[in-house]
C-alpha positions as CSV (number, residue, x, y, z in Angstrom):
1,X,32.0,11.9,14.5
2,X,35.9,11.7,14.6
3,X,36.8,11.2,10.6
4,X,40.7,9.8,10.2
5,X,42.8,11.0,7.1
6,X,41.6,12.7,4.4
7,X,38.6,12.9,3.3
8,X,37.0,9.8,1.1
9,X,36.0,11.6,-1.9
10,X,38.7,12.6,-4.3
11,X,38.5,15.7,-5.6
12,X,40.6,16.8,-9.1
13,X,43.1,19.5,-8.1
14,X,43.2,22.7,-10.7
15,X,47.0,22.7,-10.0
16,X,49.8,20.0,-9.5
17,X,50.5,19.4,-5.7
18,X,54.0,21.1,-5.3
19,X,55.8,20.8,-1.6
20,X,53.9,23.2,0.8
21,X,51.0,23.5,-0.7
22,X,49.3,20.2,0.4
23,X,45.6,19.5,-1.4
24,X,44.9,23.1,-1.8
25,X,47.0,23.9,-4.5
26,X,49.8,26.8,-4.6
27,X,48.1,29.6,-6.9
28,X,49.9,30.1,-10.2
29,X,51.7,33.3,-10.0
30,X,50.6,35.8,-12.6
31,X,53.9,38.1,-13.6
32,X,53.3,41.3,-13.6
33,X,50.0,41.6,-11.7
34,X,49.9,43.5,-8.5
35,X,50.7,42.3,-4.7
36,X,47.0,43.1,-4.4
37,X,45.3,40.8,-6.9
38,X,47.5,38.3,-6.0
39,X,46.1,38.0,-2.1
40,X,42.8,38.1,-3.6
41,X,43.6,35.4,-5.9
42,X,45.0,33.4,-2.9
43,X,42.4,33.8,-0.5
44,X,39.9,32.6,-3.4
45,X,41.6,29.7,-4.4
46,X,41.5,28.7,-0.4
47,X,38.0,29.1,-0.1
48,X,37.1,27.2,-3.2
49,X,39.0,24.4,-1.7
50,X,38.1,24.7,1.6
51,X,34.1,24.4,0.1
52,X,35.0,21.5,-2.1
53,X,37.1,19.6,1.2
54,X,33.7,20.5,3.6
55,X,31.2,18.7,0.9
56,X,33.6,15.8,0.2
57,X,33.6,15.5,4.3
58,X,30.1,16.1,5.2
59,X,28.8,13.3,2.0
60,X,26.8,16.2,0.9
61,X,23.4,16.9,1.8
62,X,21.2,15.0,4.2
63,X,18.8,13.3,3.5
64,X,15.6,14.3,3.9
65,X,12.8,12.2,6.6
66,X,9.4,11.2,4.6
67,X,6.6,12.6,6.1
68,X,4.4,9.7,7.5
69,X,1.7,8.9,6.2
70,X,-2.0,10.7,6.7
71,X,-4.3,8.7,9.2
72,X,-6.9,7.2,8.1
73,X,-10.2,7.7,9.7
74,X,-12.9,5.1,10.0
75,X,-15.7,5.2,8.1
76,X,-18.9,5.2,9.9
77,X,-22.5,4.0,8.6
78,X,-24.6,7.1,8.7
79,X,-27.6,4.8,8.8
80,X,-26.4,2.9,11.4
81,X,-29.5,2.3,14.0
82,X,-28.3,3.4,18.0
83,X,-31.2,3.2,20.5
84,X,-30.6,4.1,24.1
85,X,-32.2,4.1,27.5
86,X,-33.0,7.7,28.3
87,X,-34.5,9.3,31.4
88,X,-37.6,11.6,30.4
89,X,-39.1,14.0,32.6
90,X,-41.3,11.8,35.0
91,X,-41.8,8.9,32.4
92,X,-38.8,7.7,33.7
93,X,-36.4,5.8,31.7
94,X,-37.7,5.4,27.9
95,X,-35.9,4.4,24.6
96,X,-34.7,7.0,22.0
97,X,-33.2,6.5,19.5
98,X,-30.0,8.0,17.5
99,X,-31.5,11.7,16.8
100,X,-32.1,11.0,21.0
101,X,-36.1,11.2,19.9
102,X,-38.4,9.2,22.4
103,X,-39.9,6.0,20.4
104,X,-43.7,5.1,21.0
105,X,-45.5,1.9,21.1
106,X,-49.2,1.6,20.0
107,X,-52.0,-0.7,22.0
108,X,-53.4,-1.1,18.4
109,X,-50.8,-3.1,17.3
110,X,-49.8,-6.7,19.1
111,X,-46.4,-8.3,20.1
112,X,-46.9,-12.0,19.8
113,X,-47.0,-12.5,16.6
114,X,-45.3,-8.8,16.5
115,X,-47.2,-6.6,13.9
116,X,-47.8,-3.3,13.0
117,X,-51.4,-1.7,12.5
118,X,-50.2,2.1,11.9
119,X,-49.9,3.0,8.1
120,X,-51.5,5.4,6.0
121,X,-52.0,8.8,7.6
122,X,-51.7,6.9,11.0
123,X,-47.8,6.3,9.8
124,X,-47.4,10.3,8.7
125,X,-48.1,11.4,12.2
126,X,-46.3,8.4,13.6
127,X,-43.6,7.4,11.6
128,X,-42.2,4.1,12.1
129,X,-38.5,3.8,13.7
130,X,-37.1,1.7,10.5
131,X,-34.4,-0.8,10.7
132,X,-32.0,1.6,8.5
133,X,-29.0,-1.2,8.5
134,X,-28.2,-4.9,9.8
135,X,-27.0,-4.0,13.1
136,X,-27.6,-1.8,16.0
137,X,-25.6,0.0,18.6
138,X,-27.3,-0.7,22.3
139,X,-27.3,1.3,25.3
140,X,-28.9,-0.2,28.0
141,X,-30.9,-1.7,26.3
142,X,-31.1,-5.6,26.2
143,X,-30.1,-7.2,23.0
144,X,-32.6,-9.9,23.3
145,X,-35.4,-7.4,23.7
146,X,-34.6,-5.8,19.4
147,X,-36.2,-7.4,16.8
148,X,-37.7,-6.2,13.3
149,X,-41.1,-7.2,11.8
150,X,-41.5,-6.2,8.3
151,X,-44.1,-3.6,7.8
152,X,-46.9,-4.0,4.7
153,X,-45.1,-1.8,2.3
154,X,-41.3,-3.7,2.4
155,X,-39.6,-1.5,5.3
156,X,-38.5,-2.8,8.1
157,X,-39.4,-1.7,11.4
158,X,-37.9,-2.2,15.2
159,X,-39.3,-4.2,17.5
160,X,-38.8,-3.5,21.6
161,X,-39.9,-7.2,23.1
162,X,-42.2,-7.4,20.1
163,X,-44.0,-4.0,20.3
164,X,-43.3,-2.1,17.0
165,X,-41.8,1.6,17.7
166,X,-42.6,5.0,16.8
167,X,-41.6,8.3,16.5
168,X,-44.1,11.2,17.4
169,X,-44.3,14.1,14.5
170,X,-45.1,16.5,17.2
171,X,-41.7,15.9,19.3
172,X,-39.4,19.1,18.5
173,X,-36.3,17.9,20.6
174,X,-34.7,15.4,22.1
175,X,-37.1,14.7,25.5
176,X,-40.0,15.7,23.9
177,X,-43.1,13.1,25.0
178,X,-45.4,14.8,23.8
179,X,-47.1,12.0,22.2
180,X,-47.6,10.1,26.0
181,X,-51.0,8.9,26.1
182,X,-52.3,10.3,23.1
183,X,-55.8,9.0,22.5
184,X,-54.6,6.6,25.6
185,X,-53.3,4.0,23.4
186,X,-49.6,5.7,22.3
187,X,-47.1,4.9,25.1
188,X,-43.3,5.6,25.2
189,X,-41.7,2.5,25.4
190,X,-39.1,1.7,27.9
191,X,-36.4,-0.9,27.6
192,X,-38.6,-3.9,28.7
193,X,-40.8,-2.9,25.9
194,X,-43.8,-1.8,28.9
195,X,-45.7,1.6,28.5
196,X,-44.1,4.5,30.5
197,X,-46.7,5.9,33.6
198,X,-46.3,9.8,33.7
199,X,-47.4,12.8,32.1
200,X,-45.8,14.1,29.1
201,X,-42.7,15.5,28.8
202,X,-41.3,18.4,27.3
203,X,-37.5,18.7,26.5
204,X,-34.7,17.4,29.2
205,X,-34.3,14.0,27.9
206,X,-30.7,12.8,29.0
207,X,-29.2,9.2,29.0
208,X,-30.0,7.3,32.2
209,X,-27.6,7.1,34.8
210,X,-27.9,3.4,34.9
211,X,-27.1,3.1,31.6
212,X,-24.0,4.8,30.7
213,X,-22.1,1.5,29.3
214,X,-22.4,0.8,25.9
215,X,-22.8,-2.5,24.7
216,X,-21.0,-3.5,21.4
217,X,-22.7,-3.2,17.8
218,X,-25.2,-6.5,18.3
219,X,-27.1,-7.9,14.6
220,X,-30.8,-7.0,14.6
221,X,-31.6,-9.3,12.1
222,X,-34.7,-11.4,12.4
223,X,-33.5,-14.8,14.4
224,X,-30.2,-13.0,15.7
225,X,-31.7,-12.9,19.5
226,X,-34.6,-10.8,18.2
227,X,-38.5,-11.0,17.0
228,X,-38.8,-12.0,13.8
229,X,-41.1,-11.5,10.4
C-alpha cells in the first residue's frame, strides 16, 4: 500500500536534526578518532534508523490468525438398536440386527397378545434381542412391524409383527443360520415377521438389494406404531 509522508509513529532522534541530515541524524564527530571508525560509526547510526523507520512503517508485527476451533464430533448411542433386512443364503431376506446377527422367532411363543416363552436355559442358548434404548434405526424394515413386550425378568425385548426375536448362540458370523429349523419350531424371521423357508445358512449374510435406504431413527416404544406390553 502507497503510504504518503512520513511515517505516523514518531520516533525520538539521538541527535538534533541539523540541515542535511533529515530524520536520521548527522553522527557527532568524535575529534581525534580515525577516518575508519568514523564510517563505521556512520553506517551504524543509518542502519539503526533505517530499522526504527521500517517498524514505525510496517505498525510492527502482524497479527497472528486464531486457529479455528476443533470439530466436534457427534456422539452416538453405543446401545442404540439397528435392525436390517439382510439376504441369507437361500432363506432369503431375514432380519439382523446391529452386530448383522440373524434374529430368530420361536412357534412356542404367540404374537397376539405378543409374549415370550423362552427363559431359563431356553434364553442361554437363545438369547433374547433386547430393546437396548428408546429408539431404533430401520433398514427395510417397516416401522409399524417393531414393537417391545416386556419379558418376565424386567428386560425388554423386540417384537417383528408381534413375534418376539432371537439370537442363536451357535451363529459365529454375520449370515450364520445355523439355528433354521432347529427342533422345527426356531425360524429366522423376515421383515413381515413370517418364518424363512430354506436350509440353513452358513456365513454370506449381506444387506438386501431392495433394501439399501435407510429409514430415519423411528421410537420403539410400546404405542409408538408398535406392539405393546
Amino acid at each position: 500500500m502507497h503510504r504518503r509522508g512520513s511515517a505516523k509513529k514518531l520516533l525520538p532522534l539521538p541527535e538534533p536534526v541539523s540541515h542535511g541530515c533529515r530524520v536520521l541524524g548527522c553522527p557527532r564527530r568524535i575529534e581525534g578518532a580515525p577516518a575508519m571508525n568514523r564510517t563505521r560509526a556512520l553506517v551504524l547510526a543509518t542502519s539503526a534508523a533505517f530499522g526504527l523507520t521500517t517498524v514505525a512503517a510496517c505498525g510492527g508485527t502482524a497479527p497472528q490468525q486464531a486457529a479455528p476451533p476443533p470439530a466436534t464430533q457427534q456422539q452416538t448411542d453405543p446401545n442404540q438398536v439397528k435392525l436390517t433386512a439382510t439376504t441369507v443364503g437361500q432363506l432369503g431376506q431375514v432380519v439382523t440386527d446391529a452386530s448383522g446377527m440373524t434374529l430368530y422367532r420361536y412357534d412356542g411363543d404367540s404374537a397376539n397378545p405378543p409374549a415370550s416363552h423362552c427363559d431359563g436355559p431356553c434364553s442361554q442358548m437363545w438369547p433374547p434381542a433386547l430393546a437396548t434404548s428408546s429408539t431404533a434405526t430401520l433398514d427395510g424394515i417397516d416401522q409399524s412391524a417393531v414393537g417391545v413386550i416386556l419379558r418376565k425378568d424386567g428386560t425388554k425385548q423386540i417384537t417383528i409383527n408381534g413375534w418376539a426375536v432371537y439370537r442363536f448362540i451357535k451363529d459365529a458370523a454375520p449370515g450364520d443360520a445355523k439355528g433354521q429349523g432347529a427342533q422345527q419350531k426356531w425360524y429366522a424371521v423376515t421383515p413381515q415377521g413370517k418364518k424363512a423357508a430354506g436350509a440353513p445358512a452358513t456365513g454370506g449374510g449381506a444387506p438386501a438389494s431392495s433394501a439399501k435406504k435407510e429409514t430415519p431413527t423411528t421410537s420403539i416404544d410400546p404405542g409408538a406404531g408398535g406392539y405393546g406390553y
